[in-house]
C-alpha positions in Angstrom: 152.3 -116.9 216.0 155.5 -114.3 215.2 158.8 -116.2 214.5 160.9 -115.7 217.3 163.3 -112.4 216.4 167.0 -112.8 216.1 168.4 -111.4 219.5 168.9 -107.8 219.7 171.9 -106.3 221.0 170.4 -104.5 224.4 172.3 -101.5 224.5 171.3 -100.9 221.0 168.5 -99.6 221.6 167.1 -97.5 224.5 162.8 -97.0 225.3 163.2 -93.9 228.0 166.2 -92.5 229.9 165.8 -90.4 233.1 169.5 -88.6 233.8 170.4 -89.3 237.8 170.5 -85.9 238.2 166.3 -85.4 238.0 166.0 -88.3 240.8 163.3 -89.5 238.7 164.0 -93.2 238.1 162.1 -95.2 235.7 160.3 -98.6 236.9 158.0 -101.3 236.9 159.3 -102.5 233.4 156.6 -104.3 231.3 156.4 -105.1 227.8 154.1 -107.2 225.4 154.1 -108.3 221.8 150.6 -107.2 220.0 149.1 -109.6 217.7 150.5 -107.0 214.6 154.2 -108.3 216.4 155.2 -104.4 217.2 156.3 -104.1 220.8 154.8 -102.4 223.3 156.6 -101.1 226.5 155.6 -99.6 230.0 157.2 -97.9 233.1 156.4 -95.6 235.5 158.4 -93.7 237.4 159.9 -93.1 241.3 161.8 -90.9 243.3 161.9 -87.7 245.0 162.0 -86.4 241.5 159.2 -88.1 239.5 155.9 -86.5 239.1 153.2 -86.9 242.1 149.8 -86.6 242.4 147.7 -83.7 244.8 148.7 -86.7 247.7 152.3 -86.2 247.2 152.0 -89.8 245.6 153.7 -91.2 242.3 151.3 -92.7 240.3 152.4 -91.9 236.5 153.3 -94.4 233.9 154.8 -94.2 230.1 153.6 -96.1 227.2 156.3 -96.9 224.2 155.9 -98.7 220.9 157.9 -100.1 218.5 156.8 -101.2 215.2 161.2 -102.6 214.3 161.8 -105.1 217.1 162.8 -102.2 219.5 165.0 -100.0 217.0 163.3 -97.4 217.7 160.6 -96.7 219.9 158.0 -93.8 220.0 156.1 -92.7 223.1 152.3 -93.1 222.4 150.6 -92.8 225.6 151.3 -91.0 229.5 149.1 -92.5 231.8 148.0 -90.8 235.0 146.6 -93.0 237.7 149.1 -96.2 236.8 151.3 -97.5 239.2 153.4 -100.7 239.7 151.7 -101.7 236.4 152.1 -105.0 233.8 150.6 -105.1 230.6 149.2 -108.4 229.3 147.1 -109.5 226.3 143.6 -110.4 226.9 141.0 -111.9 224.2 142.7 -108.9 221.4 142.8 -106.1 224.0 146.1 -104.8 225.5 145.3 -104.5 229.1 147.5 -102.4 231.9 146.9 -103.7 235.7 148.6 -102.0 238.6 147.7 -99.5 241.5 146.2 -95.8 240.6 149.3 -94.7 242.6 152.2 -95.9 245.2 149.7 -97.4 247.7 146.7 -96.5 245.6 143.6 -98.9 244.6 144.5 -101.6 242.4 143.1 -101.1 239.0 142.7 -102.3 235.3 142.7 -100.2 232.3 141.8 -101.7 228.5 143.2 -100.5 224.9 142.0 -101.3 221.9 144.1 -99.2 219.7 147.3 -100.8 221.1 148.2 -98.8 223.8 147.4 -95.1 222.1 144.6 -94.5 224.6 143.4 -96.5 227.8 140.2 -96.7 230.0 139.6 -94.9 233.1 138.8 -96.7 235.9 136.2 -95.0 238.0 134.7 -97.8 240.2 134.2 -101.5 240.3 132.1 -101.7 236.7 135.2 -99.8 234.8 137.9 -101.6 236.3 138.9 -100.2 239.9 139.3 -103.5 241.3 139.8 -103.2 245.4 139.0 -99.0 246.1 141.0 -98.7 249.3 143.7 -101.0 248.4 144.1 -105.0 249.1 146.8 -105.9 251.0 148.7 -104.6 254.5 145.7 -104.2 256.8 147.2 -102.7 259.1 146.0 -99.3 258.3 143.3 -96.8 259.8 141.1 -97.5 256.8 141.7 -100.9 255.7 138.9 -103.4 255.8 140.4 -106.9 255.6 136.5 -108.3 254.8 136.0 -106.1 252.4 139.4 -106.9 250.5 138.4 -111.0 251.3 135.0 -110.5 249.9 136.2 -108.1 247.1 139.0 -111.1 245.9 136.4 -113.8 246.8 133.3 -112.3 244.5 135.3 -109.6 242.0 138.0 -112.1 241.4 137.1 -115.7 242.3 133.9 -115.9 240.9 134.0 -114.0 238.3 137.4 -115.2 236.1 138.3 -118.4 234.9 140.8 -121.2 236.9 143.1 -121.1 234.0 143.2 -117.1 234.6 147.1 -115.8 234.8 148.3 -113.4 237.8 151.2 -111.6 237.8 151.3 -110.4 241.4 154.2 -108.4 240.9 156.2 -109.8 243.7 156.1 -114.1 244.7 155.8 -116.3 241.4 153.0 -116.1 239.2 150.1 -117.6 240.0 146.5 -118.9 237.9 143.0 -117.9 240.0 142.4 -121.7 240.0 145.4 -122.2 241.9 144.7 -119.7 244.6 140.8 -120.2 245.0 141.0 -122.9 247.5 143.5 -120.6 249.7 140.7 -118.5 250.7 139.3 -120.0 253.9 143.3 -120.4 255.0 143.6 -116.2 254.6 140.5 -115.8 256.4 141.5 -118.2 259.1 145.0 -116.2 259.5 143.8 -112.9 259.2 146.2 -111.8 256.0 
C-alpha cells in the first residue's frame, strides 16, 4: 500500500486539452494507481469534432501516465475501439472496460506493461463481452435473450460474488449483488 500523497493543487497540472474550437471534447475520465504508484489516466473523446470510425461513430480513447503524482503526464497509448471506458486493476493487470464505440459492443481489453499496449478484443474468448451490445432493446437487431443469457453465463457464472462493476451510470454494484436480479429482468422484459 502507497502512502496517501499530499493533495495536489488541480490546476497544476493538466493530462490532455482539446481547445473548444476543434468540438472535440474529452470524456469518460478514468484513472488508476499501478502497484509501482505512477498514475495512469484515460479519456476518450466526443463531439462533432472527435475522430469516428467507417460508421460515423466515436470510439477512440487516450491513455496518460504519470510517474510524479500527476506533474507531468506523458501519453503512452491511443486506443481505437474504446468507448465510455474505466480502467481498474485486476490480479496485477491494468484492465480497460467500455464499448468498442458510442453504442458499440461492450468490451475488455488487458495490459500488462501498464497501459503501453492493450489486447484486442475480437470475440467472446479475447474479451468482447455482449457482440451487438446489452442494453436498450429496442432496436432492429437487439436480442434481449441473447444479452440475458450472455450476462447470465459470460458474467454470472463465470466471476466471483465479490466481483466490482462500475456500470458507468447508477452506483456501483458487486456480481453477487445483482445475480439474484436475473429472473426479475427476465420477468420485466429490460
Amino acid at each position: 500500500m502507497h502512502p496517501v500523497p499530499p493533495l495536489l493543487d488541480p490546476l497544476a497540472s493538466v493530462v490532455a486539452h482539446s481547445p473548444a474550437q476543434t468540438r472535440a471534447y474529452l470524456g469518460s475520465p478514468s484513472i488508476v494507481r499501478l502497484p509501482d504508484g505512477s498514475l495512469v489516466v484515460s479519456h476518450d473523446f466526443f463531439g462533432p469534432g472527435s475522430p469516428h470510425d467507417e460508421y460515423a461513430r466515436e470510439y477512440l480513447t487516450h491513455v496518460y501516465r504519470s510517474a510524479d503524482e500527476g506533474a507531468h503526464w506523458e501519453r503512452i497509448a491511443e486506443t481505437p475501439g474504446a468507448f465510455w471506458s474505466s480502467l481498474f486493476l485486476h490480479r496485477g493487470a491494468l484492465y480497460l472496460l467500455g464499448c468498442t464505440a458510442e453504442y458499440g459492443d461492450i468490451a475488455i481489453r488487458r495490459s500488462e506493461d501498464g497501459g503501453r499496449t492493450w489486447t484486442t478484443p475480437s470475440d467472446e474468448r479475447t474479451g468482447l463481452l455482449f457482440p451487438g451490445g446489452p442494453g436498450n432493446t429496442s432496436f432492429d437487431d437487439a436480442d434481449f435473450d441473447t444479452i440475458i443469457r450472455s450476462i447470465d453465463e459470460l458474467l454470472f457464472a463465470k466471476l466471483p460474488p465479490d466481483t466490482l462493476v462500475l456500470p458507468g451510470h447508477g452506483d456501483d454494484t458487486t456480481i453477487g449483488a445483482e445475480r439474484p436480479h436475473l429472473q426479475e429482468w427476465i420477468d420485466r422484459g429490460w
